[in-house]
MMTF fields as JSON, N, C-alpha, C and O atoms, coordinates in Angstrom:
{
  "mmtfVersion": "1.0.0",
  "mmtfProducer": "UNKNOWN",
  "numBonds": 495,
  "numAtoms": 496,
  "numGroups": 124,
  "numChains": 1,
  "numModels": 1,
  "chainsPerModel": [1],
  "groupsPerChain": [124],
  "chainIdList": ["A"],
  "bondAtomList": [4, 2, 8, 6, 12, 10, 16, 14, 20, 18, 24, 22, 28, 26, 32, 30, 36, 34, 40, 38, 44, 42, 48, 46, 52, 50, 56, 54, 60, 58, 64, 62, 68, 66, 72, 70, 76, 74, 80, 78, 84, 82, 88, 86, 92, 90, 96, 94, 100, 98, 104, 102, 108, 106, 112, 110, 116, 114, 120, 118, 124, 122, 128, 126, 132, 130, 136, 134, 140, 138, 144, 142, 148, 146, 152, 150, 156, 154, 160, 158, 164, 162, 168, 166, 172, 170, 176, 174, 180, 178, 184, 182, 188, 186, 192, 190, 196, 194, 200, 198, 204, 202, 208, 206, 212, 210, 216, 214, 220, 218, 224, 222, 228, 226, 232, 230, 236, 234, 240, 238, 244, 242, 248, 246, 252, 250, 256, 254, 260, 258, 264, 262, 268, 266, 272, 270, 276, 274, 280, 278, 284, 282, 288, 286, 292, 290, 296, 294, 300, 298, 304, 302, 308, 306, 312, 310, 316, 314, 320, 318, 324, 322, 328, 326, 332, 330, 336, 334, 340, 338, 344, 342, 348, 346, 352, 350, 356, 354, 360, 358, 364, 362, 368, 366, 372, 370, 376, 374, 380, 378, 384, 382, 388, 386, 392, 390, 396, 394, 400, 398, 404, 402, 408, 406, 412, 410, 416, 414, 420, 418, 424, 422, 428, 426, 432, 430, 436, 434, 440, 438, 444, 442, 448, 446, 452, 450, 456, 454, 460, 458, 464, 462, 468, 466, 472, 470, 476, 474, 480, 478, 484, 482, 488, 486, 492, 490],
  "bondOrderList": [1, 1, 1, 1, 1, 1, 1, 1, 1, 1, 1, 1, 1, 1, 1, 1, 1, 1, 1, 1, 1, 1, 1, 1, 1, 1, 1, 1, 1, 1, 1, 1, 1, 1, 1, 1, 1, 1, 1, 1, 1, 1, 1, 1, 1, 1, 1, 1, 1, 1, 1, 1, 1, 1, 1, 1, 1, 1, 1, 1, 1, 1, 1, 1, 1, 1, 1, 1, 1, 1, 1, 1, 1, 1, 1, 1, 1, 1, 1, 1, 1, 1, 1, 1, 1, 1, 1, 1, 1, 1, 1, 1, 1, 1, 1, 1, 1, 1, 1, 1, 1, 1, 1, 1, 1, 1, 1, 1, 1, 1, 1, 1, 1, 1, 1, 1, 1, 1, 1, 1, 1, 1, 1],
  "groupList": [{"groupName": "UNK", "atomNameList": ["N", "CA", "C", "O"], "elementList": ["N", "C", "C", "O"], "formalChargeList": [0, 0, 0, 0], "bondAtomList": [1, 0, 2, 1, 3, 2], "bondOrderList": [1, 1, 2], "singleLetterCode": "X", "chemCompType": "L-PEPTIDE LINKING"}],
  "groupTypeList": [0, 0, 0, 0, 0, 0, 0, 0, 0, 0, 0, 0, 0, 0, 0, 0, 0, 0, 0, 0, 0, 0, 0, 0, 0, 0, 0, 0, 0, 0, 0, 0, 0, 0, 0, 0, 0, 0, 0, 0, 0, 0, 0, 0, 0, 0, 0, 0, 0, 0, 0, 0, 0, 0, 0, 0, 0, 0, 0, 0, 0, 0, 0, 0, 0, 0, 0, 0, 0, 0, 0, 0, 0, 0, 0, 0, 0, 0, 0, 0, 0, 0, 0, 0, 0, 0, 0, 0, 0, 0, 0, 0, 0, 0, 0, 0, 0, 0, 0, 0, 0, 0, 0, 0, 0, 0, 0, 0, 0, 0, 0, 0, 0, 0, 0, 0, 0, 0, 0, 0, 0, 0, 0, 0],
  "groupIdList": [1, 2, 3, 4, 5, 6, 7, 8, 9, 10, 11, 12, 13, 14, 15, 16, 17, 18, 19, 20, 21, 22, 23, 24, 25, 26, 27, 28, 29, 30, 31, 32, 33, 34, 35, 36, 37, 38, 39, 40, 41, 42, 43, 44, 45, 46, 47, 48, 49, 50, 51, 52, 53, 54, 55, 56, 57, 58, 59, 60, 61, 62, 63, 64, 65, 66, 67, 68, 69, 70, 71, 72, 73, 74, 75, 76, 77, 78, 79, 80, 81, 82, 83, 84, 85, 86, 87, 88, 89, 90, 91, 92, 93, 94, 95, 96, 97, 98, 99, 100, 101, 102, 103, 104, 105, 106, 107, 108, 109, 110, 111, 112, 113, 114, 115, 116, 117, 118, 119, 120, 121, 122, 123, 124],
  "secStructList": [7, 7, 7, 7, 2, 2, 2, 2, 2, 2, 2, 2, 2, 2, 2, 6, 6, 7, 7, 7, 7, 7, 7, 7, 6, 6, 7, 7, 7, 7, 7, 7, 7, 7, 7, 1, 7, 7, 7, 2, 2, 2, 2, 2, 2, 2, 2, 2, 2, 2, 2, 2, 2, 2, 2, 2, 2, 2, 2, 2, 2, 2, 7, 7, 1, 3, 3, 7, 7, 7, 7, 1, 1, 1, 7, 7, 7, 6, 6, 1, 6, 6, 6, 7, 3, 3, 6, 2, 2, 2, 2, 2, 2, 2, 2, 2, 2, 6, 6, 1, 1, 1, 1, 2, 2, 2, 2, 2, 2, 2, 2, 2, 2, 2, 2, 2, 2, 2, 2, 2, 2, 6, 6, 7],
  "xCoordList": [19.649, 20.204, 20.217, 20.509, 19.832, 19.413, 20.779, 21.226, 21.578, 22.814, 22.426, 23.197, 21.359, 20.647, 21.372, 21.67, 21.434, 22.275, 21.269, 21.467, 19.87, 19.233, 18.754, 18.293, 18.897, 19.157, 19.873, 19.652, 20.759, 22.129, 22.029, 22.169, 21.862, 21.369, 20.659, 20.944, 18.946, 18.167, 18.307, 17.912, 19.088, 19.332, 20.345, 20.078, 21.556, 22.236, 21.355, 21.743, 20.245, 19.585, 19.116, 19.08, 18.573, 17.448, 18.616, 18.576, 19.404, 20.753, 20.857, 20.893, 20.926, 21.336, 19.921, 20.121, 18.822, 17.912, 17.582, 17.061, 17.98, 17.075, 16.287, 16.359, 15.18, 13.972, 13.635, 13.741, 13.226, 12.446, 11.428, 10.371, 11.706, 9.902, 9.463, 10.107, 7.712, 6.635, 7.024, 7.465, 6.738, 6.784, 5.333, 4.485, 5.429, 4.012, 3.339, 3.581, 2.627, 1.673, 2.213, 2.089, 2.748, 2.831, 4.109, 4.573, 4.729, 5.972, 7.284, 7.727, 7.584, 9.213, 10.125, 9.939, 11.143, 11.46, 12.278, 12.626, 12.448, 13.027, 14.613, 15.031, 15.594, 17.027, 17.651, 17.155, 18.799, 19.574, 20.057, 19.924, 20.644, 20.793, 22.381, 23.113, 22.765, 24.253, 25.07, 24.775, 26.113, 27.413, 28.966, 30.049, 28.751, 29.488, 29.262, 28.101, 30.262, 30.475, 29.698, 30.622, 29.152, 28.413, 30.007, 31.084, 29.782, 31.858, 31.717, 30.704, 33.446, 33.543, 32.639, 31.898, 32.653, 32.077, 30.317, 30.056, 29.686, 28.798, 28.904, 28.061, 29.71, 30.001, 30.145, 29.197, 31.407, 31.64, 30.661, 30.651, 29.733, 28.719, 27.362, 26.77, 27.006, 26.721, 26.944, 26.2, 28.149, 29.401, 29.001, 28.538, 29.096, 28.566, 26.862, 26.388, 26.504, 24.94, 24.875, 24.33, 25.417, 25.346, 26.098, 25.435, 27.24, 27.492, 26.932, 26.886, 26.537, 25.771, 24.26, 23.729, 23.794, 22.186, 22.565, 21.655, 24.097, 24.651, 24.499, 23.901, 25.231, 25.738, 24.418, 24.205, 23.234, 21.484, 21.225, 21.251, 20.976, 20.7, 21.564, 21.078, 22.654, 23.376, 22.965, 22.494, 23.109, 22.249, 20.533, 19.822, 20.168, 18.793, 18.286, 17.134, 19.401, 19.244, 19.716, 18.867, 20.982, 21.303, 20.614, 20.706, 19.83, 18.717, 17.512, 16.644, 17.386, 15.374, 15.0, 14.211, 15.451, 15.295, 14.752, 15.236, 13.838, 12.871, 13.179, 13.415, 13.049, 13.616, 12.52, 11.597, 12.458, 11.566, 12.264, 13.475, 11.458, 11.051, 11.079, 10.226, 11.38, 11.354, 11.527, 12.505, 9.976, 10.003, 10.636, 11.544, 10.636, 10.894, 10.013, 10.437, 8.723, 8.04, 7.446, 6.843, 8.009, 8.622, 7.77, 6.961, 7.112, 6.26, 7.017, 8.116, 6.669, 6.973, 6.149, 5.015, 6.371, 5.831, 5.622, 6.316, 5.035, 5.943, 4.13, 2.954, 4.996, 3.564, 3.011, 2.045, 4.521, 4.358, 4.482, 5.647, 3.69, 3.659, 4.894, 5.677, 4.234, 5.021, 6.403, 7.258, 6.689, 8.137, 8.802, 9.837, 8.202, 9.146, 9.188, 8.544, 10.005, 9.502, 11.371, 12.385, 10.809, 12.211, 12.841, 12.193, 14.557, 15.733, 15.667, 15.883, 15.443, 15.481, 14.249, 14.208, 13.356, 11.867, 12.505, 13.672, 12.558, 13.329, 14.031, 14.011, 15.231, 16.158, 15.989, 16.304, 15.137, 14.217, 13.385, 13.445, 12.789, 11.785, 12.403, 12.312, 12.891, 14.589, 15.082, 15.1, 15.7, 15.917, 15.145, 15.45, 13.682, 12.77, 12.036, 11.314, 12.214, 11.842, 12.684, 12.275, 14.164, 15.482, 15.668, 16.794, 14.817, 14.579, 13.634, 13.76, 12.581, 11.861, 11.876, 10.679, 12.365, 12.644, 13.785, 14.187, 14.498, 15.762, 15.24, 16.125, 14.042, 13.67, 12.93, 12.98, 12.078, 11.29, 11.998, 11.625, 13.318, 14.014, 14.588, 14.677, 14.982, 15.744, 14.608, 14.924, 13.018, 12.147, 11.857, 11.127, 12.191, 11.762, 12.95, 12.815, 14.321, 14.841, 14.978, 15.88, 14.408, 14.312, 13.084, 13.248, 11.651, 11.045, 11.496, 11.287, 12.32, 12.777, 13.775, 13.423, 14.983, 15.704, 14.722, 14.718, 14.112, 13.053, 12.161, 12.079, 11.24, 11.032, 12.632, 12.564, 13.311, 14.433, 14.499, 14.25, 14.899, 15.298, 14.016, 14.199, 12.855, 11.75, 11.606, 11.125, 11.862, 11.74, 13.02, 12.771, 14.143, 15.114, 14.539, 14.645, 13.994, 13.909, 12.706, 12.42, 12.334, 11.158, 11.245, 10.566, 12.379, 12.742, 13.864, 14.277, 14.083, 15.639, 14.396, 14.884],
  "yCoordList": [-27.263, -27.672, -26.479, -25.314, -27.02, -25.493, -25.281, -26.396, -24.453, -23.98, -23.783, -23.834, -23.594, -23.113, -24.339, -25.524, -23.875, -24.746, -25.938, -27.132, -25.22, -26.092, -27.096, -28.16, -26.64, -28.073, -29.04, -30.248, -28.451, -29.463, -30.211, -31.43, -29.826, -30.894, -31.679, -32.875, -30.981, -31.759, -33.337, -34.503, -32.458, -33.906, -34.864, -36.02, -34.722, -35.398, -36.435, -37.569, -36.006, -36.984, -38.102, -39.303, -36.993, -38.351, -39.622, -40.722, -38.698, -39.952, -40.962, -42.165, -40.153, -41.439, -42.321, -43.197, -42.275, -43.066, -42.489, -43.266, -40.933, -40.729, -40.098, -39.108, -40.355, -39.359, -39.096, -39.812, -37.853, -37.291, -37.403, -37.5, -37.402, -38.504, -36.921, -35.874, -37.316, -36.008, -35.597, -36.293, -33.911, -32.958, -32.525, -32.177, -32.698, -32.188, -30.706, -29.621, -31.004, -29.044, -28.352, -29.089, -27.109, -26.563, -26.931, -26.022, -28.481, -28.296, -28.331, -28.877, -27.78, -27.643, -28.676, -29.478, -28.802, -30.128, -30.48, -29.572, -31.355, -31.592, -31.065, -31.102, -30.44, -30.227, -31.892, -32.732, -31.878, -32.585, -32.373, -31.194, -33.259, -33.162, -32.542, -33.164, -31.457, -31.109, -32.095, -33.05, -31.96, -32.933, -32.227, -32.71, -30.973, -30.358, -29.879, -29.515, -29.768, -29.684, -28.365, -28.432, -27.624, -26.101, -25.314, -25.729, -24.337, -23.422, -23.083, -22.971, -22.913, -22.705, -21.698, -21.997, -20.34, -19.319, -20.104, -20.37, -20.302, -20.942, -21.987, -21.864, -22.718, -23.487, -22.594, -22.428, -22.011, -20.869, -19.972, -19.492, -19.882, -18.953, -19.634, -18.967, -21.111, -21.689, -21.996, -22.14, -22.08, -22.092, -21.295, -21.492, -19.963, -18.796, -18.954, -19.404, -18.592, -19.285, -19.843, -19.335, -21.205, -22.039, -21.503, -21.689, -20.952, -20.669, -19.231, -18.93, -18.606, -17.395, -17.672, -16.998, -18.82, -19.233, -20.194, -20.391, -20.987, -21.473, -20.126, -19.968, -19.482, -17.861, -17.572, -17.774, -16.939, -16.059, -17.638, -17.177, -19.35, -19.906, -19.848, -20.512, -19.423, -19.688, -18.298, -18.336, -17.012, -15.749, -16.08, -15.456, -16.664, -16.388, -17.489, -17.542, -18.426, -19.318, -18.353, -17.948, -17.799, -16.84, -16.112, -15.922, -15.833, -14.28, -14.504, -14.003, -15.394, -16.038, -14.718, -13.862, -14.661, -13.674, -12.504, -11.629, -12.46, -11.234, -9.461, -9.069, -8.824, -7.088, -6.391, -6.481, -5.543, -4.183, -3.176, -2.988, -2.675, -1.811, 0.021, -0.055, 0.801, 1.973, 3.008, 3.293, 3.504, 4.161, 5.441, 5.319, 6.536, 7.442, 8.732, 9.83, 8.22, 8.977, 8.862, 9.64, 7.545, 7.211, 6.233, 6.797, 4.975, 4.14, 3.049, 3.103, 2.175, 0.89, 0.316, 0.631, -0.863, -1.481, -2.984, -3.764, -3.556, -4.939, -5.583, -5.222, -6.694, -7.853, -8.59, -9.345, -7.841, -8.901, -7.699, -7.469, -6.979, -5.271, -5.328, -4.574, -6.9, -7.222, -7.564, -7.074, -8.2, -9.062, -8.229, -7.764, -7.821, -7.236, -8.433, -9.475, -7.912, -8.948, -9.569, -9.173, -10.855, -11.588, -11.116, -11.097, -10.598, -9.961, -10.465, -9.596, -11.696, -12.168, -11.576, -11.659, -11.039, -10.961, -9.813, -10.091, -8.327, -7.642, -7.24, -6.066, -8.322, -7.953, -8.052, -7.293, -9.683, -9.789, -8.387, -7.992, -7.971, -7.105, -5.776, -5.56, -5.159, -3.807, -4.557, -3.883, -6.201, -6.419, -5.806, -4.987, -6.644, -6.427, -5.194, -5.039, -4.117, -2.984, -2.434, -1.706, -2.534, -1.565, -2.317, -2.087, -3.34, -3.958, -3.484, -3.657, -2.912, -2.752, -1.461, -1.263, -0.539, 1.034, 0.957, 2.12, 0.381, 0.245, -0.385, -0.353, -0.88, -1.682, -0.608, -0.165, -0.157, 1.516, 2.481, 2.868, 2.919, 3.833, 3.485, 4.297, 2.154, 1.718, 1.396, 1.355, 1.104, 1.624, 2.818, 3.108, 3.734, 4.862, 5.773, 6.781, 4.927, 5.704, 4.715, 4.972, 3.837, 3.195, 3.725, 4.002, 4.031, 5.035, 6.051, 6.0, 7.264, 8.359, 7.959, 8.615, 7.006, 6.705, 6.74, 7.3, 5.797, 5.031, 6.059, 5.978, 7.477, 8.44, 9.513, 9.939, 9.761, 10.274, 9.91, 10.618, 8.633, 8.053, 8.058, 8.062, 8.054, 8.121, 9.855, 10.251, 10.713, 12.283, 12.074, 12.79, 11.418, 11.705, 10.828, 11.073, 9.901, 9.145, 10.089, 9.963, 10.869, 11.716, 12.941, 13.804, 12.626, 14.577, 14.241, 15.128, 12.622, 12.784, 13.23, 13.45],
  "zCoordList": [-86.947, -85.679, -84.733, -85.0, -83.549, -82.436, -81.952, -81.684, -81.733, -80.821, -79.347, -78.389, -79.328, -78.061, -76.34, -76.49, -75.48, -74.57, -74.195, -74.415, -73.432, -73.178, -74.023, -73.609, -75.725, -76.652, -76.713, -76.626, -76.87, -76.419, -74.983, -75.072, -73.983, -72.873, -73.119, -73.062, -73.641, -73.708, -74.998, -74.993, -75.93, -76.781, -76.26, -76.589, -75.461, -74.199, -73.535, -73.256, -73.324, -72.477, -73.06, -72.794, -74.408, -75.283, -76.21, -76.761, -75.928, -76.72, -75.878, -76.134, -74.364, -73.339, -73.025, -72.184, -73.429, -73.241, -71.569, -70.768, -71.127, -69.83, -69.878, -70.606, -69.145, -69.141, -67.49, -66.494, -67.692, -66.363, -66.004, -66.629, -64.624, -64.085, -64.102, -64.052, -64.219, -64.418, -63.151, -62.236, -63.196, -61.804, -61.787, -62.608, -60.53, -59.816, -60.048, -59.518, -60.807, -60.546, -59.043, -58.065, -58.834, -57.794, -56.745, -56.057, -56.638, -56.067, -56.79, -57.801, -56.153, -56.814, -56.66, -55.745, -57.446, -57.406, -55.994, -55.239, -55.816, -54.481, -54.929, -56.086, -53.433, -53.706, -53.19, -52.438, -53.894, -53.554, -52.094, -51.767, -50.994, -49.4, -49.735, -50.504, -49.182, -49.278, -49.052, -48.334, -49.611, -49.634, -49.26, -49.588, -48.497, -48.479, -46.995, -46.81, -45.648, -44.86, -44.09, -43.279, -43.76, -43.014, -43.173, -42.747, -43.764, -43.824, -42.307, -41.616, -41.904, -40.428, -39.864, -38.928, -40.454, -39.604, -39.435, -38.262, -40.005, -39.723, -38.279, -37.391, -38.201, -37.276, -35.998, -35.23, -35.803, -35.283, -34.584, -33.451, -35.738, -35.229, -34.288, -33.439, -34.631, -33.565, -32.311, -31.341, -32.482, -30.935, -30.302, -29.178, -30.981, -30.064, -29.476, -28.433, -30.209, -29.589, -28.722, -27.742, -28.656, -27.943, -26.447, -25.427, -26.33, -25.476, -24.352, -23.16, -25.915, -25.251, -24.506, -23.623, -25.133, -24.445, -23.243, -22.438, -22.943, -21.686, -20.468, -19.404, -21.162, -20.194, -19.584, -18.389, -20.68, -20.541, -19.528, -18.386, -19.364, -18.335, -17.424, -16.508, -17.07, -15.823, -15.183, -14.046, -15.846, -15.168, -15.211, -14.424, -15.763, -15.139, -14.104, -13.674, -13.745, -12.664, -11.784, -10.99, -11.684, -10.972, -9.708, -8.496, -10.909, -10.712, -10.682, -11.396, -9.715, -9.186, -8.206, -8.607, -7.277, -6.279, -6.514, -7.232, -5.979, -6.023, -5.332, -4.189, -6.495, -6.153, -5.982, -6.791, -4.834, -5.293, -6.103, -6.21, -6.553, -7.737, -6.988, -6.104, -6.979, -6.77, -8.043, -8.735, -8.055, -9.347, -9.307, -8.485, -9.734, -9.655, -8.956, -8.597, -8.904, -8.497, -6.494, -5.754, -6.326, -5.147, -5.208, -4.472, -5.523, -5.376, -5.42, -5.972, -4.989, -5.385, -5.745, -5.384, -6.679, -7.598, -8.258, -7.606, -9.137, -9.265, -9.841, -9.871, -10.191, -10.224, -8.946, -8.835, -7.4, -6.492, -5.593, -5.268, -5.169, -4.898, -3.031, -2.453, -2.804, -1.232, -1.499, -0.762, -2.281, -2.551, -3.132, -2.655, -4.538, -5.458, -7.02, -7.145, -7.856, -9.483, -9.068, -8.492, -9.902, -9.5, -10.796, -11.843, -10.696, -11.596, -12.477, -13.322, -13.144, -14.401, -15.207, -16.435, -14.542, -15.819, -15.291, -15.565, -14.522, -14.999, -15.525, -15.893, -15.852, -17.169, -18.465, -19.381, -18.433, -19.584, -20.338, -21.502, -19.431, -19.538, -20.349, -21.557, -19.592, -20.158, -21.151, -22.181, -21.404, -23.099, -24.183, -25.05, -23.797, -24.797, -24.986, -25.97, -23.901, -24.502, -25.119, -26.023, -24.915, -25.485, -26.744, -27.184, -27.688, -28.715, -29.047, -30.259, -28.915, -29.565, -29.258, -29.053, -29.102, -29.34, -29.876, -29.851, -30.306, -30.829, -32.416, -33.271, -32.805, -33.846, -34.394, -35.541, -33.214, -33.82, -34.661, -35.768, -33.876, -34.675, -36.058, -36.979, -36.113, -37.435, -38.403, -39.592, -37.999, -39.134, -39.192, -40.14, -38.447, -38.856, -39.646, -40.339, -39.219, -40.327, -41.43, -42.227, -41.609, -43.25, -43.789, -44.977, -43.288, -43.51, -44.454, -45.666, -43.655, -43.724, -45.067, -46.047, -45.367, -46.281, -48.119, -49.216, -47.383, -48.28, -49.294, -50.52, -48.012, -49.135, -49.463, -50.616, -49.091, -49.639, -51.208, -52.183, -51.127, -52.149, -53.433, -54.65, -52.768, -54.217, -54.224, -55.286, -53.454, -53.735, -54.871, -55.841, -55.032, -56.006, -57.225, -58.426, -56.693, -58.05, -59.202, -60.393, -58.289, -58.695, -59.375, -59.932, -59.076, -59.049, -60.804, -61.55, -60.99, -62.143, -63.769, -64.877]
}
């Protein structure tokens, strides 16, 4: 007699007369649909979203109006060299670069972590 757990299940079943329908080469079995509510912070944390992507459309309705640009080197500038770029793809614009120099540095210090950590693993 096996002690083994998955024996004991598996003879559970064959007592009860159930069997498992064949599984497919390659998919996994389907999950059951939750039965259990999203926990608050989850909820919560949509709220926010939701209100924060209300806020980013009420400023970028805001902010249609078109700015010139004055560089530093005294030029002005723009995609619209007469008008100026309208404030929202400007702000847009300063997001997504201060993200992605901000994304640069935190790979470069996981980089930097990353051989740290194999010079020690190297070195025991």
């Amino acid at each position: 007699m096996a002690s083994g757990r998955d024996d004991e299940t598996g003879d559970a079943d064959q007592r009860a007369g159930a069997e498992r329908p064949p599984q497919q080469e390659g998919r996994p079995e389907p999950r059951p649909a939750p039965t259990e509510p999203a926990p608050l912070s989850q909820t919560v944390g949509r709220v926010v979203l939701g209100v924060l992507a209300l806020l980013f459309m009420l400023l970028s309705l805001d902010n249609l109006h078109p700015v010139p640009i004055e560089w530093l080197w005294g030029g002005r500038g723009g995609a619209f060299p007469g008008e100026g770029i309208p404030l929202i793809v400007l702000l847009l614009g300063s997001f997504v670069f201060g993200m992605a120099v901000g994304a640069g540095f935190a790979w470069r210090r996981g980089r930097i972590r990353r051989a740290r950590w194999e010079r020690e693993q190297a070195g025991r």
